[in-house]
C-alpha positions, 0 to 999 in steps of 0.5 A, spaced: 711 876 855 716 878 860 720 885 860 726 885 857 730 888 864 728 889 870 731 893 876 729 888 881 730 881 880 724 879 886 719 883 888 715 883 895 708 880 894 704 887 896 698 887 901 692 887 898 685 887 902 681 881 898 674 884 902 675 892 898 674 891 891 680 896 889 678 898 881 681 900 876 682 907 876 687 907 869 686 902 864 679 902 864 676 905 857 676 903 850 682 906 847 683 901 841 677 897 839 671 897 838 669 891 842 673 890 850 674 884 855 673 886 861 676 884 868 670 883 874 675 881 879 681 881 882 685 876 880 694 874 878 695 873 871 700 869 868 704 871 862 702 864 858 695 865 860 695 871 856 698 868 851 693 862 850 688 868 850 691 871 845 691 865 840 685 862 841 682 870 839 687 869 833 685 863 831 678 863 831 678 871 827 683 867 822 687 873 823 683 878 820 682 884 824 686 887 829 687 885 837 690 889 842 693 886 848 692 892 854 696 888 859 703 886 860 707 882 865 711 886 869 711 882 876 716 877 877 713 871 882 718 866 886 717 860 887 722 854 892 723 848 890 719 842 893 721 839 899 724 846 901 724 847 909 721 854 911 726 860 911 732 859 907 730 866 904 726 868 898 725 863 892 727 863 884 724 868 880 718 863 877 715 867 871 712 874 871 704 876 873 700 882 872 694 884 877 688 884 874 683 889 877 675 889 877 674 894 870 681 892 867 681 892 859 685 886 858 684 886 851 681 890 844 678 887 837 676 891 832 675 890 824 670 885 825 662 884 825 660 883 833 658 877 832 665 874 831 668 880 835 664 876 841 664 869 840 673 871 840 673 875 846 669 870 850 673 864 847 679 868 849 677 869 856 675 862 857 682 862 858 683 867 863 682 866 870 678 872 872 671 873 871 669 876 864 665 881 861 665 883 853 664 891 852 662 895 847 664 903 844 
């Protein structure tokens, strides 16, 4: 999950307070499914991340239903080589984040009992690395 173009190839970090609890304010309902995974803290999540959650939910519903991703990965990270001294300038672009706020919906199941809708979401968010909790329409 990458976007096919970016304007800017390094983005800065962008400051944020870990003591406020900036919540989600779009992003925050159920649109698609009848059963979301929502995130309860604020955390960076990869795009691999994302993808590990998502097959292991396809696994587990042998591909019945329908799963609807709410995030994308927009933010590129950088990273320096090891044993790089300080300064030198900014890093390689590394891969691409996407900053998860407490109230996010990062996934959507519909077309399943919600026994088996529960069990992949929660399967699914073991894989991610934010506090969950599994929401009902």
């Amino acid at each position: 999950m990458m976007p096919k173009k970016v304007k800017f190839r390094k983005w800065h970090r962008m400051r944020e307070n870990p003591k406020k609890a900036h919540v989600a304010t779009r992003g925050n309902s159920l649109d698609f499914g009848s059963f979301g995974l929502v995130a309860q803290e604020t955390k960076e999540v990869w795009a691999n991340q994302i993808e590990a959650a998502r097959k292991t939910m396809a696994r587990f519903t042998n591909n019945a239903g329908k799963i609807w991703i709410r995030i994308f990965t927009d933010m590129p990270i950088t990273q320096k080589p090891a044993e790089v001294g300080m300064g030198k300038g900014k890093g390689d672009p590394v891969g691409f984040v996407y900053r998860v706020r407490p109230g996010n919906v990062l996934f959507e199941v519909d077309g399943l009992d919600e026994a088996t809708s529960r069990e992949a979401l929660r399967k699914g968010g073991s894989k991610l690395p934010v506090k969950i909790k599994i929401i009902k329409r």
